[in-house]
N, C-alpha and C positions, 0 to 999 in steps of 0.2 A: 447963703453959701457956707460961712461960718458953723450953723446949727447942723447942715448934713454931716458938719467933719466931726464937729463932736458928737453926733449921734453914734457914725461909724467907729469911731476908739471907744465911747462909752461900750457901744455894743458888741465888743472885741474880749471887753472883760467880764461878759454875763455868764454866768455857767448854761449851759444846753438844757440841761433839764431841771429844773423846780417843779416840788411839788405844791400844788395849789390849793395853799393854806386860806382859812377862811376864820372870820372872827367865829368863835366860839367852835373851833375843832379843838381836841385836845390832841397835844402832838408833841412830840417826843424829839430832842430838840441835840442831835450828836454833835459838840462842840471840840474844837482841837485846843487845848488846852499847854502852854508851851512853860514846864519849871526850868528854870536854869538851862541846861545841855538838853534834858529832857522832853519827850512829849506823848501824853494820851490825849485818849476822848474823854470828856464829860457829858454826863446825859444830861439832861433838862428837862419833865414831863412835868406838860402844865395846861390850859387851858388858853388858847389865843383870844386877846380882848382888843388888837386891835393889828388893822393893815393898813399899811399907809406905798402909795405909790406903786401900785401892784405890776405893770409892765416897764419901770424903772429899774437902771440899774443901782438905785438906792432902794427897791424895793425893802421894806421892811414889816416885820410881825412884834408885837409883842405878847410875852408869854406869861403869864402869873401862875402860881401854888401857893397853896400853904404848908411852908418847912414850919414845922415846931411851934404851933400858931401865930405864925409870922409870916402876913403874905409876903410874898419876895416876887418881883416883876424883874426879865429881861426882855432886853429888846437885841433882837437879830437882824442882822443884814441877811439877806438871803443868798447874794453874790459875789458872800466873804467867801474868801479862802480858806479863816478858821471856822465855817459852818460845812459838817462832813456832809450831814445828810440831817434830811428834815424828815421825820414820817407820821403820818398821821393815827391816832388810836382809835378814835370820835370822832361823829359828829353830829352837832346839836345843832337845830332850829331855831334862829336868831333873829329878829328884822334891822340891828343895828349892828354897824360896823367897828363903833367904838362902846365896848362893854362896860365901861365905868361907874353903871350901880354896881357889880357884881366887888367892888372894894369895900361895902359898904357891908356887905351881905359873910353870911358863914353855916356853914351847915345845911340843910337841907333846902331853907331859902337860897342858897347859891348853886342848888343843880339848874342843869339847860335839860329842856327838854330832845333826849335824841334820835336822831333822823336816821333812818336806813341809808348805808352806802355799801361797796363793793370796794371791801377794802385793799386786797390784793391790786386794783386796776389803777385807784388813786395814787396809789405810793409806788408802781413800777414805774418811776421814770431811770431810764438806761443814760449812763454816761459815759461816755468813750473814754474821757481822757482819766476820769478818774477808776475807772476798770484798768485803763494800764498803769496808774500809778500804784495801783493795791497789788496786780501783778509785779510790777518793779518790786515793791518792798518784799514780797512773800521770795521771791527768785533772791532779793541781798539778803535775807534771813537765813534762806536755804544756804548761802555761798559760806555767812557768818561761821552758823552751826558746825558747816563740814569743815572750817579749816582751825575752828577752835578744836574739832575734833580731832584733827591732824596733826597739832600742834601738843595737846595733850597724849595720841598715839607716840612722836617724835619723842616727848619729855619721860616718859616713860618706858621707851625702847633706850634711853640715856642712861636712865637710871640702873638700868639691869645692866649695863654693858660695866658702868661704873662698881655696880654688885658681884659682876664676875671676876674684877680687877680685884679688886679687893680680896674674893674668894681666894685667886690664883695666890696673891701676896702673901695671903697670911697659911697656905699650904708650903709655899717654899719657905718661910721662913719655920714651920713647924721640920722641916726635912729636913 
């Protein structure tokens, strides 16, 4: 009884669509990123060496590159919140799930061999909620713009009224 309720909340907080990462795809990894007040995306493009608990809502990948010959591994939740989108570039022909000689390796011994896909069909996965949350932010961007714009039109129309004041002042005292 217990495990249906937690299945039911677990699976309340899964995103609808993931795309169906696999060891050894390389994939491209858009992260939300939050500085102080601020926030963007960070990319991530790496080679996945491993999946753990693939229809879980702890579902996870881990991603490896080499920055500056320095391999550098993360690991992703798939059904965080800070994961925007996951998309795939590759993919390569693999029989294991956890890549772990490829640590070992560098250069041309570290290519995968790779596998024909259809890459548009893998990476369409459609999200409703998050289509309207990109619509939300573009419509308060649009709202920002115009009223910074109006605001700079007002400060401006201020300025000239102020410029006329002045004009008029310094005529009458010339008179």
């Amino acid at each position: 009884m217990s495990f249906a309720l937690i299945q039911k909340v677990a699976n309340s907080y899964k995103k609808p669509g993931v795309v169906d990462a696999r060891s050894g795809d390389t994939v491209r990894v858009h992260q939300k990123i939050k500085e102080g007040n601020k926030e963007r995306i960070q990319i991530f493009e790496g080679v996945v060496i491993r999946t753990d608990r693939k229809d879980s809502l702890t579902s996870r990948i881990t991603v490896r590159k080499v920055a500056s010959g320095v391999g550098v591994e993360k690991s992703f939740l798939l059904h965080s919140p800070l994961v925007e989108k996951v998309e795939i570039v590759r993919r390569a022909k693999v029989r294991r799930n956890y890549l772990s000689y490829l640590r070992s390796r560098s250069g041309k011994s570290a290519r995968l061999k790779n596998a024909n896909f259809d890459r548009e069909a893998v990476n369409d996965v459609y999200d409703p909620k998050a289509a309207e949350e990109e619509a939300r932010l573009k419509e308060e961007k649009a709202k920002a713009a115009a009223e910074k714009e109006a605001a700079k039109r007002a400060e401006q129309e201020e300025l000239e009224k102020k410029q006329a004041e002045v004009e008029a002042r310094h005529k009458e005292t010339e008179a």
